[in-house]
C-alpha angles and dihedrals in degrees: 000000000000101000091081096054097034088057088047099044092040090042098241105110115121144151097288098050088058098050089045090048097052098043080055100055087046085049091056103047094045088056090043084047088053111032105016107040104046089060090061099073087238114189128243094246092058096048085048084060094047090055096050085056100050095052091047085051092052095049095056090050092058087045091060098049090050096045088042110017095229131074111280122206120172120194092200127175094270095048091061092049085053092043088050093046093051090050092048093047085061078068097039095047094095091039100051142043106264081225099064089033096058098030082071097037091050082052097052096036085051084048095052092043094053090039085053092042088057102043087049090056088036111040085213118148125261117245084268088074093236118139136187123359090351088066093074131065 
């Protein structure tokens, strides 16, 4: 969650560093999604979510690589509180039904999706202000 601000505040941020940052991130919810989550007793429902994300996700994906011919990952402002509340659940996950926990994660993680879905076809700003390559971490 600091690698992005460290390389922008240090000057060192680049291409490549996104693109790193961003495999990474794929890399870690795809082991979550294979070793973690599964020993949580996690409902259908909520796998049914997941799912739903994923594919939203996927699509944009498609849909930025089509509008800019090139993979398009944004880290917008409702990604990283996603990304927060996904790290903070790791903490909450003995305190507080999975149910509950992942029912408001999978709303905010659906947020963000759309929201990033529609800032890919749009080109608009995030709620941060910031437009064009900057937009993107």
């Amino acid at each position: 969650m600091l690698d992005g601000p460290v390389a922008r505040k240090t000057g060192s941020e680049s291409r490549f560093g996104e693109g790193l940052d961003s495999a990474a991130d794929l890399i870690f919810i795809g082991i979550c999604l294979y070793k973690i989550l599964p020993e949580l007793g996690i409902p259908r429902w909520l796998w049914i979510w997941i799912g739903v994300i994923a594919a939203i996700k996927v699509v944009n994906l498609i849909c930025g690589y089509v509008c800019r011919h090139e993979p398009v990952f944004l880290h917008t402002t409702a990604n990283r509180v996603t990304g927060f509340m996904l790290f903070a659940a790791a903490f909450l996950v003995k305190l507080i039904p999975i149910q509950q926990i992942g029912a408001v994660l999978c709303m905010a993680a659906t947020f963000a999706a759309v929201q990033e879905g529609h800032f890919i076809r749009t080109g608009k700003t995030d709620t941060t202000g910031r437009k064009g390559r900057e937009h993107y971490d």
